[in-house]
C-alpha positions in Angstrom: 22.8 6.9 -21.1 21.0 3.5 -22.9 21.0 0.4 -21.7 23.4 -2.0 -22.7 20.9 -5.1 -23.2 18.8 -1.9 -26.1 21.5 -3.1 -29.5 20.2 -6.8 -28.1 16.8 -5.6 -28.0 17.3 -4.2 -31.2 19.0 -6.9 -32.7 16.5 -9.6 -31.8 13.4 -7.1 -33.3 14.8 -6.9 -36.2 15.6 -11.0 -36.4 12.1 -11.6 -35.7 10.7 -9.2 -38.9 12.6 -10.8 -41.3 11.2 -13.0 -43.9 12.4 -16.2 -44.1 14.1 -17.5 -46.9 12.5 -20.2 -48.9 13.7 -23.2 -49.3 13.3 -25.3 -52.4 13.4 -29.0 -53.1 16.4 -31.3 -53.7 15.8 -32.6 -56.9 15.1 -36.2 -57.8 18.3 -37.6 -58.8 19.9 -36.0 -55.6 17.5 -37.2 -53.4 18.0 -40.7 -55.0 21.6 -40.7 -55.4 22.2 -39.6 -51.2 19.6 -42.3 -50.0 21.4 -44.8 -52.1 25.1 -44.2 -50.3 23.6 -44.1 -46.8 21.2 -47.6 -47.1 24.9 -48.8 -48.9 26.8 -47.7 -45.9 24.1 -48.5 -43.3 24.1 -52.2 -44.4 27.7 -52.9 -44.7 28.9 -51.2 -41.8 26.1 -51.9 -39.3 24.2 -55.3 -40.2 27.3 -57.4 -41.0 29.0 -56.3 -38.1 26.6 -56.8 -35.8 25.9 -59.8 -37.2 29.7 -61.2 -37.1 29.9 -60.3 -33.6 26.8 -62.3 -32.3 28.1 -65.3 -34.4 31.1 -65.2 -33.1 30.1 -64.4 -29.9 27.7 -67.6 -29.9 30.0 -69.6 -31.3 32.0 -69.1 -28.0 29.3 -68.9 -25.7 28.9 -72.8 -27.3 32.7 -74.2 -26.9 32.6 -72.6 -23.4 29.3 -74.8 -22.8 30.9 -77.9 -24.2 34.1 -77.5 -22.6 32.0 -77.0 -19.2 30.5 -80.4 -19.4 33.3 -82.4 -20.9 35.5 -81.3 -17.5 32.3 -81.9 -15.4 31.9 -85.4 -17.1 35.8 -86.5 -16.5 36.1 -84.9 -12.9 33.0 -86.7 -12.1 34.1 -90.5 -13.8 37.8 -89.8 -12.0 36.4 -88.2 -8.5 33.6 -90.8 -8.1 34.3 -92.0 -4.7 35.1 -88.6 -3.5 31.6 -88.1 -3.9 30.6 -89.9 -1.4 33.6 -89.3 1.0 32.6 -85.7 1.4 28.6 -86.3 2.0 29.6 -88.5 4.6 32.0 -86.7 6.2 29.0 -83.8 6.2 26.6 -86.2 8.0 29.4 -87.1 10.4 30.8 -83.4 11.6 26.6 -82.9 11.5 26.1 -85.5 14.0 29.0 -85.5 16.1 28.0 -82.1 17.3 
Protein backbone atom coordinates (compact mmCIF):
# COMPACT_ATOMS: atom_id res chain seq x y z
CA UNK A 1 0.00 0.00 0.00
CA UNK A 2 1.39 3.86 -0.97
CA UNK A 3 1.50 6.53 0.97
CA UNK A 4 -1.03 9.02 1.01
CA UNK A 5 1.27 12.22 1.08
CA UNK A 6 3.00 10.12 -2.80
CA UNK A 7 -0.10 12.02 -5.40
CA UNK A 8 1.28 15.25 -3.25
CA UNK A 9 4.63 14.23 -3.85
CA UNK A 10 3.75 13.78 -7.29
CA UNK A 11 1.85 16.68 -7.70
CA UNK A 12 4.39 19.16 -6.42
CA UNK A 13 7.25 17.32 -8.99
CA UNK A 14 5.49 17.83 -11.61
CA UNK A 15 4.59 21.83 -10.59
CA UNK A 16 8.15 22.43 -10.17
CA UNK A 17 9.15 21.06 -14.01
CA UNK A 18 6.85 23.12 -15.64
CA UNK A 19 7.79 26.00 -17.73
CA UNK A 20 6.60 29.08 -16.84
CA UNK A 21 4.46 30.96 -18.94
CA UNK A 22 5.69 34.20 -20.30
CA UNK A 23 4.41 37.08 -19.73
CA UNK A 24 4.31 39.99 -22.15
CA UNK A 25 4.01 43.77 -21.81
CA UNK A 26 0.88 45.95 -21.38
CA UNK A 27 1.09 48.07 -24.11
CA UNK A 28 1.56 51.85 -24.09
CA UNK A 29 -1.78 53.30 -24.22
CA UNK A 30 -2.95 50.78 -21.36
CA UNK A 31 -0.28 51.48 -19.24
CA UNK A 32 -1.08 55.21 -19.80
CA UNK A 33 -4.65 55.13 -19.68
CA UNK A 34 -4.67 52.88 -15.94
CA UNK A 35 -1.96 55.35 -14.34
CA UNK A 36 -4.10 58.13 -15.43
CA UNK A 37 -7.48 56.88 -13.49
CA UNK A 38 -5.52 55.92 -10.36
CA UNK A 39 -3.29 59.51 -9.91
CA UNK A 40 -7.18 61.00 -10.83
CA UNK A 41 -8.66 59.00 -8.06
CA UNK A 42 -5.68 59.15 -5.69
CA UNK A 43 -5.84 63.06 -5.71
CA UNK A 44 -9.45 63.61 -5.37
CA UNK A 45 -10.19 61.08 -2.90
CA UNK A 46 -7.15 61.26 -0.67
CA UNK A 47 -5.43 64.88 -0.93
CA UNK A 48 -8.71 66.96 -0.61
CA UNK A 49 -9.98 65.03 2.08
CA UNK A 50 -7.28 65.03 4.03
CA UNK A 51 -6.80 68.32 3.47
CA UNK A 52 -10.63 69.44 4.45
CA UNK A 53 -10.29 67.54 7.49
CA UNK A 54 -7.13 69.34 8.91
CA UNK A 55 -8.68 72.67 7.94
CA UNK A 56 -11.53 72.07 9.52
CA UNK A 57 -10.07 70.50 12.21
CA UNK A 58 -7.72 73.67 12.81
CA UNK A 59 -10.32 75.88 12.32
CA UNK A 60 -11.84 74.42 15.55
CA UNK A 61 -8.79 73.78 17.37
CA UNK A 62 -8.73 77.92 16.85
CA UNK A 63 -12.42 78.94 18.10
CA UNK A 64 -11.83 76.50 21.02
CA UNK A 65 -8.54 78.62 21.71
CA UNK A 66 -10.40 81.87 21.45
CA UNK A 67 -13.35 80.84 23.28
CA UNK A 68 -10.78 79.60 26.14
CA UNK A 69 -9.32 83.04 26.67
CA UNK A 70 -12.41 85.20 26.12
CA UNK A 71 -14.09 83.11 29.37
CA UNK A 72 -10.59 83.29 31.09
CA UNK A 73 -10.55 87.15 30.44
CA UNK A 74 -14.38 87.75 31.79
CA UNK A 75 -14.15 85.26 34.77
CA UNK A 76 -10.93 86.99 35.68
CA UNK A 77 -12.39 90.99 35.28
CA UNK A 78 -15.74 89.64 37.22
CA UNK A 79 -13.83 87.29 39.93
CA UNK A 80 -11.10 89.79 40.73
CA UNK A 81 -11.38 89.94 44.36
CA UNK A 82 -11.88 86.33 44.63
CA UNK A 83 -8.50 86.18 43.66
CA UNK A 84 -7.17 87.23 46.48
CA UNK A 85 -9.79 85.83 48.99
CA UNK A 86 -8.69 82.35 48.19
CA UNK A 87 -4.68 82.99 48.46
CA UNK A 88 -5.31 84.37 51.69
CA UNK A 89 -7.46 82.04 53.00
CA UNK A 90 -4.44 79.49 51.85
CA UNK A 91 -1.86 81.40 53.88
CA UNK A 92 -4.28 81.51 56.76
CA UNK A 93 -5.39 77.58 57.04
CA UNK A 94 -1.26 77.32 56.29
CA UNK A 95 -0.45 79.13 59.36
CA UNK A 96 -3.11 78.42 61.70
CA UNK A 97 -1.79 74.90 61.77
Amino acid sequence: MKPLDDPLERLLRSAAQAPSPSVGELPFATEARGLACWRSGLEEEQGFAVLALFRRGLVLAGALAALTVAVSLWEMRHNAADVWAVSDAVINVASIQ
